[in-house]
N, C-alpha and C positions, 0 to 999 in steps of 0.2 A: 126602226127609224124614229119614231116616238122618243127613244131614251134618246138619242143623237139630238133630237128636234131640244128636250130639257137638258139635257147636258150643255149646249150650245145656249140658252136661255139664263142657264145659272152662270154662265162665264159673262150673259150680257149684264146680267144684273150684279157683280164685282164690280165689272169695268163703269156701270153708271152708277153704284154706288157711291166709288170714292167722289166722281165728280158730285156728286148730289151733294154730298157731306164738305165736301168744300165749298160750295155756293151758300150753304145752312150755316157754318161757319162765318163765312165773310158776312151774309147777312143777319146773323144775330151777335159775333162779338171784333170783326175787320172794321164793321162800318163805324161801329159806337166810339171803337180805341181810337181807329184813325180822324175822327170828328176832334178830338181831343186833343190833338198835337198840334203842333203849329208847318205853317207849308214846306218848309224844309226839311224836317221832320216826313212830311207825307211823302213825299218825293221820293226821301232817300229810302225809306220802307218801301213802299209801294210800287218802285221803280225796281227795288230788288224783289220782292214777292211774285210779281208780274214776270220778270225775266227768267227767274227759275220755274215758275208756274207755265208758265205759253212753253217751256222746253219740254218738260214733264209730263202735263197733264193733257197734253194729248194722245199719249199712247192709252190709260184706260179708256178718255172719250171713242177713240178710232174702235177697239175692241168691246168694247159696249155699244155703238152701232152696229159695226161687224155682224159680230156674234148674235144681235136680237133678228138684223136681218133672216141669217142662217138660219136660227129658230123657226124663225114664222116661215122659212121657205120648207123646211124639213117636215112640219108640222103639218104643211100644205100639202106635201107632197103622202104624208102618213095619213090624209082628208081629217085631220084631228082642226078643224076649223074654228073652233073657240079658241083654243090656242095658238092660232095664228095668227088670228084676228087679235087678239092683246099681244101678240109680240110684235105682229104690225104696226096696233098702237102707239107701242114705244118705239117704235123704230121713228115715226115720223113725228111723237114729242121730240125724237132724241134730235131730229133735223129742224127742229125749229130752233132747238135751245142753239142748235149750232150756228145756224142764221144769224139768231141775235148777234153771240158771240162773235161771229166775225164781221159783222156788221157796225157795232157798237162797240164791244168790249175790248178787242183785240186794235182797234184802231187808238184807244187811252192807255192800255198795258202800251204799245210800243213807245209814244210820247215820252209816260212814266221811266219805262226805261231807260232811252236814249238819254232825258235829266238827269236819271240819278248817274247813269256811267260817266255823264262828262259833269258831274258836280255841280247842275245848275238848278234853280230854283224857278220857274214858268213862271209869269205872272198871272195868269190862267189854272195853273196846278190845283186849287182850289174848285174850279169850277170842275175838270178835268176827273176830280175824283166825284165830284155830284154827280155827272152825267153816267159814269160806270156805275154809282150807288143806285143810281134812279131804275135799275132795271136789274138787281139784284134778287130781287124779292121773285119777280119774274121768274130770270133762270132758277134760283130753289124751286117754284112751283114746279116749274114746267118737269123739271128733273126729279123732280119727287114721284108725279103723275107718269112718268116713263119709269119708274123704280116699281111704281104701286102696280101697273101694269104691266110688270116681267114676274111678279110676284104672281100675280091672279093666273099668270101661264101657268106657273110652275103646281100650283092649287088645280088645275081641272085637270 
């Protein structure tokens, strides 16, 4: 049950890797570029990044919860309790970063979107991408610290 419990664990940690690596991305070279464009410019990017991103990148996030769950349940059930205990960990970073994101992030992707698909410019758009920027840094952590702890499962 054990290898089920890590096999299950290395699938969680794919699935929040790419998301991890995307939030690392947007916070160290999405935010800087897009600072640099002018609003119509950020819209019409950002409104398509957003649109193809919210389609996409919820199948790893879904399977990188999933699967850390199933770990830490397997893990539980093989009384391997250090190892459930960090993939519980990440289970419930993985539920916060999700929070945020549909809380906050996923309400600016749809906006972004909706402008860039009907060619318009928000007079807000500006502020619209500061408020998703403002909590970037965040989701990277949070997702880093759910990665760092799928890893320590896999380690004991």
């Amino acid at each position: 049950m054990i290898e089920a419990a890590k096999l299950s664990i290395v699938v969680a940690l794919l699935g929040a890797a790419v998301v991890y690596g995307t939030d690392v991305f947007c916070a160290l070279v999405q935010r800087p570029a897009v600072a640099a464009v002018d609003d119509r410019a950020l819209v019409a990017v950002m409104g398509n990044v957003h649109r193809y991103g919210d389609r996409r990148l919820p199948i790893p996030g879904v399977v990188g919860i999933v699967a850390a769950l199933l770990g830490a349940v397997l893990a539980a059930c093989a009384g391997r309790w250090p190892i459930a205990m960090a993939a519980a960990t990440a289970v419930l970073l993985l539920l916060i970063w999700l929070v945020l994101y549909v809380r906050i992030s996923a309400p600016i992707n749809r906006q972004l979107s909706a402008a860039a698909t009907a060619g318009e410019t928000p007079e807000n758009a500006r502020a619209l991408q500061q408020n998703w920027d403002r909590i970037i840094n965040a989701r990277a952590g949070i997702q880093g610290a759910a990665v760092a702890a799928l890893c320590a499962a896999l380690l004991m």
